[in-house]
matplotlib code that plots the C-alpha trace (Angstrom):
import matplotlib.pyplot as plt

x = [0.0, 1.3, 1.1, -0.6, 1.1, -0.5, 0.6, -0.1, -1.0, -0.4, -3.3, -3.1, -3.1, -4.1, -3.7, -5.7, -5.6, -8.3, -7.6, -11.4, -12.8, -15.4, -17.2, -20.3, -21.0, -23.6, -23.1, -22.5, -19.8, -18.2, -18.2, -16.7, -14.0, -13.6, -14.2, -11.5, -9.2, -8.6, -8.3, -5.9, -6.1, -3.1, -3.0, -2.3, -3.3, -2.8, -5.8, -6.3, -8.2, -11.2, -14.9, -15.3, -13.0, -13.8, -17.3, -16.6, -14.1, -16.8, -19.6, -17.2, -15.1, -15.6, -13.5, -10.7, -8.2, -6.9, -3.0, -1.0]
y = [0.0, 3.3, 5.8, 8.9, 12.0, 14.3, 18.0, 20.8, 24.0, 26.9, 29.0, 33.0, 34.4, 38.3, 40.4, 41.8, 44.4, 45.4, 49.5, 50.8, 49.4, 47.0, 49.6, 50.5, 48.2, 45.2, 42.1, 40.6, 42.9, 41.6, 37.9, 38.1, 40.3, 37.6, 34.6, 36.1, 35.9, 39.9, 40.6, 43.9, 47.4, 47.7, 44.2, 41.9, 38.2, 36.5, 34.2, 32.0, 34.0, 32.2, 33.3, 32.6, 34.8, 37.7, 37.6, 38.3, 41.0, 42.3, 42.7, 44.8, 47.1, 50.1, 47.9, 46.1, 46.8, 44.4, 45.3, 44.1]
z = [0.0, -1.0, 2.0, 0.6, 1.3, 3.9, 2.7, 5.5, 4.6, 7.0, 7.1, 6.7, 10.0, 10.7, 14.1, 16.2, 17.9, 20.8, 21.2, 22.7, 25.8, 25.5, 28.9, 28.3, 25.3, 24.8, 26.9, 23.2, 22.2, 25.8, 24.8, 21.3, 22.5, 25.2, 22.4, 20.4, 23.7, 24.4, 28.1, 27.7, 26.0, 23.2, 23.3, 19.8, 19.3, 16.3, 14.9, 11.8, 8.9, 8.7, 8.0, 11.7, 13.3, 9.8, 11.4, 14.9, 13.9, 11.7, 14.5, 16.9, 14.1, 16.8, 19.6, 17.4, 14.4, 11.9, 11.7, 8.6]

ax = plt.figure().add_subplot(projection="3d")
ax.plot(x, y, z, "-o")
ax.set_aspect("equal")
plt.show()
């Protein structure tokens, strides 16, 4: 039997940056900045681009920024 090749992509990543407080704003907004694993002002994570995390990004645009 011929082993088939497993070949691994690495999948695009894009940072994130949470620079407004989440004070003051729907418990929702609270959760996906949580969900996306902010806990800090200024601070950058680094996620997978996937619709997923696009769409959480998407519903707080006033809290986050999406650095290069």
């Amino acid at each position: 039997m011929a082993a088939s090749a497993t070949v691994k992509k690495t999948a695009a990543k894009m940072r994130i940056e949470y620079y407004r407080s989440a004070i003051c704003t729907p418990e929702k907004h609270k959760r996906i900045v949580s969900g996306l694993g902010l806990t800090r002002l200024r601070q950058v994570v680094e996620r997978e681009d996937t619709p997923a995390i696009r769409g959480m990004v998407k519903k707080i645009p006033h809290l986050v920024r999406i650095l290069a």
